[in-house]
Chimera marker file (.cmm) of the C-alpha trace (Angstrom):
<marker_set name="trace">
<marker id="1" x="50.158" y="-31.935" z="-16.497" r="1" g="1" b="0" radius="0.5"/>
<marker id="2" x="47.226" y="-33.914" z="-17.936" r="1" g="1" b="0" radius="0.5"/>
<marker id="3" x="45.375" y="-34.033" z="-14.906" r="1" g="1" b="0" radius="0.5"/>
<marker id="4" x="45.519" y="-29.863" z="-14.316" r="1" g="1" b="0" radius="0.5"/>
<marker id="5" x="44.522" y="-29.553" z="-18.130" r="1" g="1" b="0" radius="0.5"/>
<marker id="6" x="41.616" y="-32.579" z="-17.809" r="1" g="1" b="0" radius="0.5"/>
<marker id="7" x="40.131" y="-30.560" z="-14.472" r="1" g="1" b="0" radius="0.5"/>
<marker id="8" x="40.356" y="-26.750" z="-15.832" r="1" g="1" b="0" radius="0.5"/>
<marker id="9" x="38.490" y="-27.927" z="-18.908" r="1" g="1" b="0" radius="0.5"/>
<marker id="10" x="35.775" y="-29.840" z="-16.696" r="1" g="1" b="0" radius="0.5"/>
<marker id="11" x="35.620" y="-27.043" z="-14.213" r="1" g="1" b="0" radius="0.5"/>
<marker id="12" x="35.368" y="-24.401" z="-17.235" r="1" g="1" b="0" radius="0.5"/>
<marker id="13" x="32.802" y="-26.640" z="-19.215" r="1" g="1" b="0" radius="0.5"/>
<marker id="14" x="30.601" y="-27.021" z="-16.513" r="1" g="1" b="0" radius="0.5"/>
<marker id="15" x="31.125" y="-23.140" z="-15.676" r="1" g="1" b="0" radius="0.5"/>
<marker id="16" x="30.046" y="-22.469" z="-19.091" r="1" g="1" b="0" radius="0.5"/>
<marker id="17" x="26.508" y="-25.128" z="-18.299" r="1" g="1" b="0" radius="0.5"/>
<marker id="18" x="25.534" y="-23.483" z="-15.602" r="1" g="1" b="0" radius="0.5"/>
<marker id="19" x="25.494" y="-20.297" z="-17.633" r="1" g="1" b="0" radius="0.5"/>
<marker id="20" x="23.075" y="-21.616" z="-20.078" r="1" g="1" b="0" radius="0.5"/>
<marker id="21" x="20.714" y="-22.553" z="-16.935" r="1" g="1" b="0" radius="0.5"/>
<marker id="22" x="22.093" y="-26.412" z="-18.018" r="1" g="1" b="0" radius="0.5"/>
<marker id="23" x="22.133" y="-27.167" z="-14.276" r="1" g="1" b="0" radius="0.5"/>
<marker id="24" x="21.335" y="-30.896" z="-14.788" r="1" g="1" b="0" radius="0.5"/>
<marker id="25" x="24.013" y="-31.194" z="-17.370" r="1" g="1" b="0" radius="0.5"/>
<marker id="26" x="26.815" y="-28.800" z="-15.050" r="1" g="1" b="0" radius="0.5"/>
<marker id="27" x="26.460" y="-30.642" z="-11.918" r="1" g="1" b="0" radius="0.5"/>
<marker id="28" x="26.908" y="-34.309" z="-14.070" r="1" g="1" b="0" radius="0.5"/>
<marker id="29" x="30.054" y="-33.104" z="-15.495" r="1" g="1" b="0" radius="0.5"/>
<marker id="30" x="30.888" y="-31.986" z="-12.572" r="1" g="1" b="0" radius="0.5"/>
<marker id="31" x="29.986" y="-35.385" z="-10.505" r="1" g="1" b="0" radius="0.5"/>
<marker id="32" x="32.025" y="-36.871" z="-13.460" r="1" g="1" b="0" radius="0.5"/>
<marker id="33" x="35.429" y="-35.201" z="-12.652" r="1" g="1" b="0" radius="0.5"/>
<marker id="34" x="34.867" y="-35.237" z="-8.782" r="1" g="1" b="0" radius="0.5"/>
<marker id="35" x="35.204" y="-39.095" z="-9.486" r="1" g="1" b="0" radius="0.5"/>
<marker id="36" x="38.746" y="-39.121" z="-11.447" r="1" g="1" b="0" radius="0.5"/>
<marker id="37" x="41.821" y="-38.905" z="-9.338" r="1" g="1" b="0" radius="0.5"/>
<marker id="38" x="42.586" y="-35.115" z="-8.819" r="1" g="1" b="0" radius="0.5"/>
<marker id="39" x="45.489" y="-34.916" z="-6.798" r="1" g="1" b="0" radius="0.5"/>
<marker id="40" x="47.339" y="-33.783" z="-9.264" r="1" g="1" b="0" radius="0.5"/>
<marker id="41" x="45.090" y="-31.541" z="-10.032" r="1" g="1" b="0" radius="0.5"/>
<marker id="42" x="45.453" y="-27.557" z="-8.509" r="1" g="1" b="0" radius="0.5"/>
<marker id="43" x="43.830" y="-27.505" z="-5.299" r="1" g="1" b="0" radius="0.5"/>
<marker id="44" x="42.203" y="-24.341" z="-6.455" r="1" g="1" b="0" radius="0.5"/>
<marker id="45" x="40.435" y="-26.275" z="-8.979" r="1" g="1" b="0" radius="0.5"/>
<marker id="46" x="39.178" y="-29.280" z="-6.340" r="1" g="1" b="0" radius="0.5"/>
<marker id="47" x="38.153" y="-26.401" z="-4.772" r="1" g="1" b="0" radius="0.5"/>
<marker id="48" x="36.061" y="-24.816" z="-7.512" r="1" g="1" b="0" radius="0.5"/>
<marker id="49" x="35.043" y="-28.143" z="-8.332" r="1" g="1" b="0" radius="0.5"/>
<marker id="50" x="33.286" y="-28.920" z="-5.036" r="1" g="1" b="0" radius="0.5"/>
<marker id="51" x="32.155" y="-25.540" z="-4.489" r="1" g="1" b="0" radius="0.5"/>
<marker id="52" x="30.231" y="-25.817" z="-7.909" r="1" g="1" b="0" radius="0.5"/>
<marker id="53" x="28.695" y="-29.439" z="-6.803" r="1" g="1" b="0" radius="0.5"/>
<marker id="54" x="27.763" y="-28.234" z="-3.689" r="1" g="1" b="0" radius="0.5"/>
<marker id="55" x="25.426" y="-25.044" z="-5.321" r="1" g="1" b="0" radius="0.5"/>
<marker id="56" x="24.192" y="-27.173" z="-7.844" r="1" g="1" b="0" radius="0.5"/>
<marker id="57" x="23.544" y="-29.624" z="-5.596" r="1" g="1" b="0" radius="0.5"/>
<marker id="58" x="21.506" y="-26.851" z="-3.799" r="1" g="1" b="0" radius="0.5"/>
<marker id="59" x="19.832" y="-25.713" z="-7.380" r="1" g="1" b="0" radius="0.5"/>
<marker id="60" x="18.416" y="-28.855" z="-7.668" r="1" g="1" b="0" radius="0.5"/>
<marker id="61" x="16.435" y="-28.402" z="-4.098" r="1" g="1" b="0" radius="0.5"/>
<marker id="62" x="14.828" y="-25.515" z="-5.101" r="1" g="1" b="0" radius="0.5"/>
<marker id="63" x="10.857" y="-25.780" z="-5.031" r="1" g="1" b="0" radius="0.5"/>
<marker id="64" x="10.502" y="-23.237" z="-8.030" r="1" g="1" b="0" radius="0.5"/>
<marker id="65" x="13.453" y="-25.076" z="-10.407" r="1" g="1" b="0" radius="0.5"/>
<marker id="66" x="14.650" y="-21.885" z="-10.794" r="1" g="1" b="0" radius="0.5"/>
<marker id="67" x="18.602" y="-21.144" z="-9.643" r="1" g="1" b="0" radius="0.5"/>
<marker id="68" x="19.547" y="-20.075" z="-5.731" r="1" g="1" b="0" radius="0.5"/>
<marker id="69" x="21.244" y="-17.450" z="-4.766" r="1" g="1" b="0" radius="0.5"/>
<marker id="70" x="24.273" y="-19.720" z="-5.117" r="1" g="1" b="0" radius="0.5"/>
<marker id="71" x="24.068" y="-19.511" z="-8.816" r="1" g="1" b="0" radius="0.5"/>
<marker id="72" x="25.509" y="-16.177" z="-9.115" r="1" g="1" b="0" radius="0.5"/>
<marker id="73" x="29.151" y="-17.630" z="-7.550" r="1" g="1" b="0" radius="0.5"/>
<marker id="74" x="29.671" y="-19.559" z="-10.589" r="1" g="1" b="0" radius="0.5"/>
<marker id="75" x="29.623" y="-16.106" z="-12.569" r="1" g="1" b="0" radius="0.5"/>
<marker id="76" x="32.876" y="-14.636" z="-10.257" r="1" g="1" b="0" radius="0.5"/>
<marker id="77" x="34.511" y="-17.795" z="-9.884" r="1" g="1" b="0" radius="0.5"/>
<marker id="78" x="34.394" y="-18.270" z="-14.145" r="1" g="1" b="0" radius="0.5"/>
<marker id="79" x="35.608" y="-14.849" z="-14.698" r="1" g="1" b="0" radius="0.5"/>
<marker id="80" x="37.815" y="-15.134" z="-11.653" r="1" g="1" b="0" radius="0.5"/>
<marker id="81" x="39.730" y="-18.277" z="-13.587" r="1" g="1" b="0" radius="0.5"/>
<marker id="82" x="39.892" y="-16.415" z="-16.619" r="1" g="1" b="0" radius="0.5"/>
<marker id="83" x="41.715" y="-14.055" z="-14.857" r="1" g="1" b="0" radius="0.5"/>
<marker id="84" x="44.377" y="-16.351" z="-13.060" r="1" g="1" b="0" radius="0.5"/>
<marker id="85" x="45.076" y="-18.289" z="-15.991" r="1" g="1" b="0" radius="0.5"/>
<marker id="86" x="45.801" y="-15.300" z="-17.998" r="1" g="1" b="0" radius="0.5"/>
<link id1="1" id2="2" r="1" g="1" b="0" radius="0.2"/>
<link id1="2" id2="3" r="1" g="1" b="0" radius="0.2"/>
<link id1="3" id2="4" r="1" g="1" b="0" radius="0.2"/>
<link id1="4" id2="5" r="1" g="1" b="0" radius="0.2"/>
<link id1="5" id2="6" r="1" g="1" b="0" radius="0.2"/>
<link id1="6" id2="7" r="1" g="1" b="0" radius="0.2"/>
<link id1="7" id2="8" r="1" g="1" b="0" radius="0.2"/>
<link id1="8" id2="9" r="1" g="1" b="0" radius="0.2"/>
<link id1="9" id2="10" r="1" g="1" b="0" radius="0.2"/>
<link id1="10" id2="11" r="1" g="1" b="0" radius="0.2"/>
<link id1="11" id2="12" r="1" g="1" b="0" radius="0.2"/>
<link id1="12" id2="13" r="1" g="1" b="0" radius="0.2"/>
<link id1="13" id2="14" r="1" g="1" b="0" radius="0.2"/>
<link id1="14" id2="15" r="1" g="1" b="0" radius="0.2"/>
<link id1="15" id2="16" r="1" g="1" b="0" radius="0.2"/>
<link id1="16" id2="17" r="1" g="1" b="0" radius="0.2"/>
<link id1="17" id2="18" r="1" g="1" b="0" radius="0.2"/>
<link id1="18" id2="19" r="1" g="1" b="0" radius="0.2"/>
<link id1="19" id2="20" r="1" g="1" b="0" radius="0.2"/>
<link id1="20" id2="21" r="1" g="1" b="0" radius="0.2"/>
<link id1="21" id2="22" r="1" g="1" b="0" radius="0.2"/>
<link id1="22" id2="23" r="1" g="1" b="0" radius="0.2"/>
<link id1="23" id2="24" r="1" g="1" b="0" radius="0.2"/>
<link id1="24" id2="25" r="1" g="1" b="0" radius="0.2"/>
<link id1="25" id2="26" r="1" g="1" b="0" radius="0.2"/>
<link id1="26" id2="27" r="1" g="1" b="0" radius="0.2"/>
<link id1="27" id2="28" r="1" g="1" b="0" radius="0.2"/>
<link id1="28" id2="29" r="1" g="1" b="0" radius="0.2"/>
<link id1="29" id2="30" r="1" g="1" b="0" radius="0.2"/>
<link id1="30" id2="31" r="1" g="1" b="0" radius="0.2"/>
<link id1="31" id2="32" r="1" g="1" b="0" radius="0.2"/>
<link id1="32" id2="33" r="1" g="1" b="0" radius="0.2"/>
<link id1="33" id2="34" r="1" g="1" b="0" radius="0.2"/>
<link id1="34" id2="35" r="1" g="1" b="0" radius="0.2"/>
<link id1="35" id2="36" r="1" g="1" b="0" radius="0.2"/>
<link id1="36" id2="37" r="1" g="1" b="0" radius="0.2"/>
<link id1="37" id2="38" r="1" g="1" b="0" radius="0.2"/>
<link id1="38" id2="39" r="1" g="1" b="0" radius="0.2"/>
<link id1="39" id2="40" r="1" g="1" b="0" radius="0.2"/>
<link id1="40" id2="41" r="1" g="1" b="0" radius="0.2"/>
<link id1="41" id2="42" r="1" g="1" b="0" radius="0.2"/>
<link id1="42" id2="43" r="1" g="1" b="0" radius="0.2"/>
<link id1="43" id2="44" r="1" g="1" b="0" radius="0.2"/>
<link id1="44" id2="45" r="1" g="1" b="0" radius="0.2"/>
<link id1="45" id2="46" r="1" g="1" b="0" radius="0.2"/>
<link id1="46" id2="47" r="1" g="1" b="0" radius="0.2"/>
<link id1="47" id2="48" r="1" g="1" b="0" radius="0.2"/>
<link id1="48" id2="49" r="1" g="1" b="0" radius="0.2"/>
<link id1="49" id2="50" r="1" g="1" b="0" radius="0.2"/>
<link id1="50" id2="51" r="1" g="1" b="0" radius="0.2"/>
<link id1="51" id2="52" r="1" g="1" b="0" radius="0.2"/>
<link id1="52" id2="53" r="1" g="1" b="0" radius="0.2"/>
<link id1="53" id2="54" r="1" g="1" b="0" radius="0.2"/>
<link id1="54" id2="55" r="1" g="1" b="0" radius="0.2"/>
<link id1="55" id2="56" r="1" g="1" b="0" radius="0.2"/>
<link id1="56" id2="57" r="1" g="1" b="0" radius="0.2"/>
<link id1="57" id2="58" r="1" g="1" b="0" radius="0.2"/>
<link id1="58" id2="59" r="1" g="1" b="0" radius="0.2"/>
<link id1="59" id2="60" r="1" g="1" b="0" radius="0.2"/>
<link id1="60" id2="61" r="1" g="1" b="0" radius="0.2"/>
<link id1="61" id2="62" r="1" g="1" b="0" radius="0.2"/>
<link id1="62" id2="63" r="1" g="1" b="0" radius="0.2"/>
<link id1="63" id2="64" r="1" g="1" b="0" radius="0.2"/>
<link id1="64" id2="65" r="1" g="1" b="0" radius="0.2"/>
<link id1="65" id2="66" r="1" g="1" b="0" radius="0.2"/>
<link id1="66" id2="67" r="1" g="1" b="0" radius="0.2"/>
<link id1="67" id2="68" r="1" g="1" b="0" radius="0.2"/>
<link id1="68" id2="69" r="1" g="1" b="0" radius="0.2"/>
<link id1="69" id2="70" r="1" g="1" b="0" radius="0.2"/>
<link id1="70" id2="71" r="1" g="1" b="0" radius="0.2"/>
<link id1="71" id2="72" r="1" g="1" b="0" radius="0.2"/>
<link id1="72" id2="73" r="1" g="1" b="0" radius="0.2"/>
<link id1="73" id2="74" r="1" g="1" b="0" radius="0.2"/>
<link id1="74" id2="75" r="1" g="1" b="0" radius="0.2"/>
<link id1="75" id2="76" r="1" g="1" b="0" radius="0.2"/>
<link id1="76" id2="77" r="1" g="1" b="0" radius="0.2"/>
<link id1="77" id2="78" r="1" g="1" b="0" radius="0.2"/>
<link id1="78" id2="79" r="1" g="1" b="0" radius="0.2"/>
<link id1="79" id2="80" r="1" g="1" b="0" radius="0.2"/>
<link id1="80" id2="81" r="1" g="1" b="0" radius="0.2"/>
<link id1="81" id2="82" r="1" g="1" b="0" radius="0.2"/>
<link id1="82" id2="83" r="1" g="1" b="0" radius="0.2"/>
<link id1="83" id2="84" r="1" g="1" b="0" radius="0.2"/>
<link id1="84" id2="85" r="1" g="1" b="0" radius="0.2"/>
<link id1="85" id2="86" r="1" g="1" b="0" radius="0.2"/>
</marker_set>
């Protein structure tokens, strides 16, 4: 139970970063849970969680600083959540 509660609030927080253009911030939270032990975690949540590391690690490539393409997902998948947790 901890573990699902722990990873929805990193994967939320981090949701919430990314938002505020806090990329730097967002993708070291989300480095930071990616290291505790998730399987008990919801595999839709390891899911969001990589997803996220993956476009932010993206992000940070970008020549301009400014936010892929990839940025947008993180919009849908936070409002997605909202949705499934109800």
């Amino acid at each position: 139970m901890i573990m699902r509660g722990l990873s929805r609030c990193f994967l939320r927080r981090a949701e919430e970063l990314v938002a505020d253009g806090k990329h730097e911030i967002a993708r070291g939270l989300v480095d930071e849970a990616l290291g505790l032990d998730l399987m008990r975690a919801p595999s839709m949540i390891r899911f969001e969680l990589q997803r996220l590391a993956k476009s932010l690690g993206r992000m940070a490539h970008e020549p301009d600083g400014r936010p892929s393409q990839a940025s947008g997902n993180a919009d849908r998948t936070c409002a997605s959540s909202k949705r499934r947790e109800g």
